[in-house]
C-alpha positions in Angstrom: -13.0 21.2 13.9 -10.1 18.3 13.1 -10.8 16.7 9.6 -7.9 14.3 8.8 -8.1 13.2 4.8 -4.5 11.6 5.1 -5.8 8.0 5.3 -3.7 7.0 2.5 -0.6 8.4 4.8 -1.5 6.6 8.1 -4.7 5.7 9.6 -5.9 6.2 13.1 -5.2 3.0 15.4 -8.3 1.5 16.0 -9.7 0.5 20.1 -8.9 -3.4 19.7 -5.7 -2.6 17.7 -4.3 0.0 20.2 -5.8 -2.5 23.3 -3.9 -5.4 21.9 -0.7 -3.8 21.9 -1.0 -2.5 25.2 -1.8 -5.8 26.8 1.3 -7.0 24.9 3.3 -4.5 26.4 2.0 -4.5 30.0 1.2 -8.0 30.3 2.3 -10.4 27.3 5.8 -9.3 27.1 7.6 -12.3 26.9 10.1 -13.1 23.8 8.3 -15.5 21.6 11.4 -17.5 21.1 11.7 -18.1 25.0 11.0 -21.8 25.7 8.8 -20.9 28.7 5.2 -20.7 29.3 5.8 -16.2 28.9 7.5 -17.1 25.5 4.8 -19.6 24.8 1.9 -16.8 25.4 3.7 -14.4 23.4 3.9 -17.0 20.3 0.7 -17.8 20.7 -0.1 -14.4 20.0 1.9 -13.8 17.0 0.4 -17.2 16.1 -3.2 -15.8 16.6 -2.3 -12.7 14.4 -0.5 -14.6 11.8 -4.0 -16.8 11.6 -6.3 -13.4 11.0 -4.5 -11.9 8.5 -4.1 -15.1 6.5 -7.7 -15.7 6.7 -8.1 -12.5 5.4 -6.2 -12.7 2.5 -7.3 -16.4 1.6 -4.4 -18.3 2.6 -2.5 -20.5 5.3 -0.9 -19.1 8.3 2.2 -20.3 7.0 2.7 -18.2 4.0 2.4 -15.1 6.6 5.5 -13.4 7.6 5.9 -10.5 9.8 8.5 -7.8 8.8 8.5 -4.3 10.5 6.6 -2.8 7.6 6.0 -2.5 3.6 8.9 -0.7 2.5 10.9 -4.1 4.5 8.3 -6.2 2.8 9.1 -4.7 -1.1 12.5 -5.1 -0.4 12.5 -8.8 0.8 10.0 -9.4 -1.8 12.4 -7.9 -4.8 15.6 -8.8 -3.2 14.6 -12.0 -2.3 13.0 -13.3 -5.3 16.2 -12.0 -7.5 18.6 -13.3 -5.5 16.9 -16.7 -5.3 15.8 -16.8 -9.2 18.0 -13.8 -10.8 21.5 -15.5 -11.0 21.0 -16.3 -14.8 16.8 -14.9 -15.6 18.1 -11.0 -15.5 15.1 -9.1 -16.4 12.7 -7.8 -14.2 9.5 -6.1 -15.1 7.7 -3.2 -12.8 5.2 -0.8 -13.7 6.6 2.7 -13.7 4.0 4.1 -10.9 5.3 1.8 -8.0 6.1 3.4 -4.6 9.6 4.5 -3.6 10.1 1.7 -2.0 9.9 -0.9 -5.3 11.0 1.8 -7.6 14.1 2.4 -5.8 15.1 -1.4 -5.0 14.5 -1.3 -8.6 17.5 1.5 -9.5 19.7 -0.3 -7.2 19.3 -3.3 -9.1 20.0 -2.0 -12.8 22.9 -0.8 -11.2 23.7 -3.9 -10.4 23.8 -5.2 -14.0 20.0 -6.0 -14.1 18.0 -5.2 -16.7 14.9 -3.6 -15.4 11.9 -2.8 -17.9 9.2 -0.4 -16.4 5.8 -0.2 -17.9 4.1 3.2 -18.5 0.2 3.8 -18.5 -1.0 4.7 -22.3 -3.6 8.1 -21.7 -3.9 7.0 -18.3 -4.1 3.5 -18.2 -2.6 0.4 -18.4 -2.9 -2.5 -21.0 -2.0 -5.6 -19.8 -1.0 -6.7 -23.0 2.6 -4.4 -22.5 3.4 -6.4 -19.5 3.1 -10.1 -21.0 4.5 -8.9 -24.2 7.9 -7.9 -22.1 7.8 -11.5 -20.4 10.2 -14.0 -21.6 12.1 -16.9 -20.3 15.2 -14.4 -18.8 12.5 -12.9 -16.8 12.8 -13.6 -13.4 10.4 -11.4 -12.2 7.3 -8.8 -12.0 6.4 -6.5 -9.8 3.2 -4.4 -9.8 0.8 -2.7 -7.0 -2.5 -3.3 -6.6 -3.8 0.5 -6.1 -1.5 3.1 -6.8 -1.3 5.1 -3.2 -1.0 8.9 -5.0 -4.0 8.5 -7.6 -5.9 5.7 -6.8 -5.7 4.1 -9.9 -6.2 -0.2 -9.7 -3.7 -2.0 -12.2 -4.5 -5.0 -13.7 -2.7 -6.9 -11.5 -4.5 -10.3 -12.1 -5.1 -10.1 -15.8 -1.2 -10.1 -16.1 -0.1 -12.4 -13.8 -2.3 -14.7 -14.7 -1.3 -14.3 -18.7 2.0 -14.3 -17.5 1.9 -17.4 -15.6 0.3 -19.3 -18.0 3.4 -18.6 -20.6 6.4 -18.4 -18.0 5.1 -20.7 -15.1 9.3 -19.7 -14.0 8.2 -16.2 -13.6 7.6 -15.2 -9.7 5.3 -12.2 -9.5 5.1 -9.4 -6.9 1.9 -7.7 -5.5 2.2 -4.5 -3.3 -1.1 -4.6 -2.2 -0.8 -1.6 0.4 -3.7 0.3 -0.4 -6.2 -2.6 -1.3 -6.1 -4.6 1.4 -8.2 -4.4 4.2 -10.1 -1.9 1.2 -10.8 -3.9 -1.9 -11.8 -7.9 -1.6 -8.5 -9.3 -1.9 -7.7 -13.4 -1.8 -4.0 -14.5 -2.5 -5.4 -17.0 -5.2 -7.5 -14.6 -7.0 -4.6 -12.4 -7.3 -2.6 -14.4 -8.7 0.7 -13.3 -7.1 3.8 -15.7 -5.5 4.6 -12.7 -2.9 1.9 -9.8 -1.4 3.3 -7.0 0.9 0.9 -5.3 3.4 1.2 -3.1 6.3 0.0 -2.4 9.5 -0.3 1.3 9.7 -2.7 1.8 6.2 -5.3 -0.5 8.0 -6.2 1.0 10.9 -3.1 -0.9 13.3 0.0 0.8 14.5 3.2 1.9 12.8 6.7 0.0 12.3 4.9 -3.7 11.7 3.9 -5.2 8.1 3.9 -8.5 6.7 4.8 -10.3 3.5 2.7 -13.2 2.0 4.6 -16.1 0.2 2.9 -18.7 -1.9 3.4 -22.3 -0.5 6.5 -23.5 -2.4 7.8 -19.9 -3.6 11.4 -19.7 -2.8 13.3 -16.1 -2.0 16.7 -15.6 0.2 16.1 -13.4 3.6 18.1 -10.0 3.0 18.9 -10.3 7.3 20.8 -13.2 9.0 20.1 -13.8 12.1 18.3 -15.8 14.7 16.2 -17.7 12.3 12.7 -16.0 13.2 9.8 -16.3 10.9 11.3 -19.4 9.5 14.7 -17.7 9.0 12.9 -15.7 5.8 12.9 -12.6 8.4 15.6 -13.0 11.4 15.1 -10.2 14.3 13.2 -11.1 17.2 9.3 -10.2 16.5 7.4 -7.3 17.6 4.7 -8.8 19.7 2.8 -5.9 20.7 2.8 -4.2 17.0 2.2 -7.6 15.6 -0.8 -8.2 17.8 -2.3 -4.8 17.2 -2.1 -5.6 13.3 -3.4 -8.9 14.1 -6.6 -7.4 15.8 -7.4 -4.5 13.4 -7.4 -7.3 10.8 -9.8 -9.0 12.8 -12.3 -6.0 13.5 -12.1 -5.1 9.8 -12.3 -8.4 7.7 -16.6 -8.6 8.0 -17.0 -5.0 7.1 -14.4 -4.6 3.9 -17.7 -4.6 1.6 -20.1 -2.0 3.2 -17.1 -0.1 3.8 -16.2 0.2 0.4 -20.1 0.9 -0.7 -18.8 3.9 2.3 -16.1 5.4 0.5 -17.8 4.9 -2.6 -20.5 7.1 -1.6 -18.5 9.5 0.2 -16.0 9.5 -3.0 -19.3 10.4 -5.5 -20.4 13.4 -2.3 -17.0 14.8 -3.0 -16.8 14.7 -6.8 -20.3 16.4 -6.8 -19.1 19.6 -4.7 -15.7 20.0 -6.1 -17.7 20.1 -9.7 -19.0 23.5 -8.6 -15.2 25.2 -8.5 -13.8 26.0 -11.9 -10.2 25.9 -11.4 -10.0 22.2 -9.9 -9.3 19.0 -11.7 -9.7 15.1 -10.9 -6.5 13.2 -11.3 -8.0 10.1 -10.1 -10.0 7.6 -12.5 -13.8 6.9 -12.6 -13.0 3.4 -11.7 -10.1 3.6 -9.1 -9.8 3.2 -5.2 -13.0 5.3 -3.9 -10.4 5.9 -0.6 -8.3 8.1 -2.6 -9.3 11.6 -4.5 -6.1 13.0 -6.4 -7.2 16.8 -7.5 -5.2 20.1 -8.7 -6.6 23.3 -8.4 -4.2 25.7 -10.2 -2.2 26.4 -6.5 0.8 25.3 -5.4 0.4 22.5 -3.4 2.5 23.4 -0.6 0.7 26.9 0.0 -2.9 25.0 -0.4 -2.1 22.6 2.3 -0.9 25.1 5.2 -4.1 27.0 4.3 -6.4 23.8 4.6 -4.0 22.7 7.9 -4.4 26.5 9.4 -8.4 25.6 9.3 -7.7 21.9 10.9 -8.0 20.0 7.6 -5.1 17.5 6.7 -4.2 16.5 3.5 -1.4 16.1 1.4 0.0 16.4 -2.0 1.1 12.8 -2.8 3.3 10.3 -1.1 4.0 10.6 2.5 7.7 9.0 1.7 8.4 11.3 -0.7 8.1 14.0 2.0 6.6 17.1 -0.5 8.8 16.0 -3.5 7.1 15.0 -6.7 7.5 11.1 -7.3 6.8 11.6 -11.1 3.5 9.3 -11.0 1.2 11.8 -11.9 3.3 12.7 -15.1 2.8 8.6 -15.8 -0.6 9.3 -16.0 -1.0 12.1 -18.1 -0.8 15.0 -15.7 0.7 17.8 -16.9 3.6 20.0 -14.9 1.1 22.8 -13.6 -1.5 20.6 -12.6 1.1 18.1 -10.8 2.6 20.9 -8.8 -0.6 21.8 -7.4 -2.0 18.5 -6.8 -3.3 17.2 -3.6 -4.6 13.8 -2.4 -8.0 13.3 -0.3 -7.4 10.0 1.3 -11.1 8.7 3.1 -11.4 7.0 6.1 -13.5 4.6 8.3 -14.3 7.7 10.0 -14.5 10.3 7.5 -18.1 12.0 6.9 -19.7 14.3 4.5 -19.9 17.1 6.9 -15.9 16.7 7.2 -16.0 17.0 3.4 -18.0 19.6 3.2 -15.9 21.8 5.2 -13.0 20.8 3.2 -14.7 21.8 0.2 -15.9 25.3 1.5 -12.2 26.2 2.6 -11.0 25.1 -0.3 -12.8 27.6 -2.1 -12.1 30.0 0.4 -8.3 29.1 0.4 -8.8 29.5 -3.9 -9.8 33.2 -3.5 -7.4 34.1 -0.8 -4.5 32.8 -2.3 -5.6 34.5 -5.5 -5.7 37.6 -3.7 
């Protein structure tokens, strides 16, 4: 038996995603930027998939552009927004639990002579009060994720940059909205944020192909020069086939993100109840988070606990998949102590995950408890 609980990693390309690529690779293969009718077909696809996705996040094709995948999306977010609006405003303000790939655009900039002010959780969780309070007029910038992708936890992403907003209209504000959409009922406008970053590969598409949403009159610099693709904001010539795949799991998706949250919800409360039979594990992950992602420790290294689980056909893992095994610190941000962070591993639920699956993965869980013991 395979039970893969490593969503939060990757997800499984669906049929239509894994069907559109191949019909862009076998049949629509011409360079969108050609000025024949192959080029033509090929836009028209990246057109198609740039229309579902915006649709799906609220807004108008044109605010969609296609980079090769959220870390590329961060970085032209951050990069782009400074080096547009961060020539005089030199503050920046990110919460402390981002990914690697914000947190570290973030170090390089400090050492660049920015001043970067990172906003811990208080007991677990954030105020949005901390965040306004840092705002002023040299802020250029704000940058917080929707769901954090190690714990689960949602941040108040829209009570802040809305506050904010309302004070420092100057102020553009950053979403990495990774794990919520496709998950959570996301809109642009709701949100509240100037730029979004989403990928491909967290939704059910294929690797190596995100996207980056920019509010209609929101100005940022492209970090590439080149041939002026995506309305110079991202040169390179696209990726039809990964784009269309993205485009179509968006597509097969966008009706169901309700009932399969009610899903995971369910599945989320199945899990809880089980692992509150075994004494030595403890939930990391909030009440009110993400129901697709279940941080626990259980008083065993991490490492050892996951070649056990993987030995019985179970994969999981114990936090980022970019931080390859190392500990990002994020579980420290909210509240977890040393012992329980070293032995923490994250249950990431699927479209296709089911109880059965989570039933085995609690009963060798246990099993993996008592054997390591011994």
């Amino acid at each position: 038996m395979t039970v893969y609980l490593d969503n939060a990693s990757t997800t499984k390309p669906c049929k239509e995603s894994a069907e559109a690529v191949m019909l862009a690779l076998t049949e629509n293969y011409g360079n969108p930027s050609s000025l024949h009718k192959m080029g033509l077909n090929a836009q028209l696809a990246v057109d198609s998939a740039r229309k579902s996705i915006a649709t799906a996040l609220g807004c108008e094709a044109e605010c969609i552009y296609f980079t090769s995948g959220a870390t590329e999306s961060n970085n032209l977010a951050i990069r782009g927004a400074v080096s547009a609006h961060g020539r005089r405003n030199k503050k920046i303000i990110v919460s402390a639990v981002e990914h690697a790939s914000v947190s570290e655009t973030m170090d390089s900039l400090e050492n660049q002579g920015y001043e970067v002010v990172r906003i811990s959780p208080k007991n677990g969780v954030f105020d949005a009060g901390d965040f306004v309070r840092e705002a002023d007029e040299n802020t250029c910038l704000i940058s917080m994720m929707l769901v954090n992708n190690e714990t689960g936890h949602i941040l108040p992403v829209k009570e802040v940059f809305s506050a904010v907003k309302r004070r420092f209209p100057h102020i553009i504000t950053h979403c990495d909205c990774v794990q919520g959409f496709m998950k959570l009922l996301v809109k642009a406008s709701s949100l509240g944020a100037d730029l979004i970053s989403l990928s491909g590969h967290k939704i059910h598409a294929v690797k190596g192909v995100g996207a980056l949403y920019i509010k209609k009159g929101v100005r940022i610099n492209p970090i590439i020069s080149g041939g002026k693709q995506e309305k110079g904001i991202r040169s390179g010539t696209e990726s039809v086939p990964l784009i269309a795949g993205f485009g179509s799991a968006v597509e097969k998706l966008a009706s169901t993100i309700a009932q399969r949250y009610e899903r995971a919800y369910e599945l989320k409360a199945f899990l809880l109840d089980k692992l509150s039979g075994i004494e030595e594990v403890t939930v990391n992950s909030p009440a009110d988070g993400s129901p697709y992602i279940i941080n626990i420790s259980m008083q065993r290294r991490s490492e050892i606990m996951l070649h056990y689980l993987e030995q019985n056909g179970i994969y999981v893992s114990s936090g980022s998949a970019c931080s390859k095994g190392a500990q990002s610190g994020v579980l420290a941000q909210f509240g977890v102590n040393q012992k329980d962070s070293d032995s923490a591993l994250r249950v990431s639920i699927g479209c296709e995950t089911t109880e059965a699956e989570l039933e085995f993965f609690v009963e060798k869980l246990k099993e993996g408890i008592e054997n390591i013991r011994t």
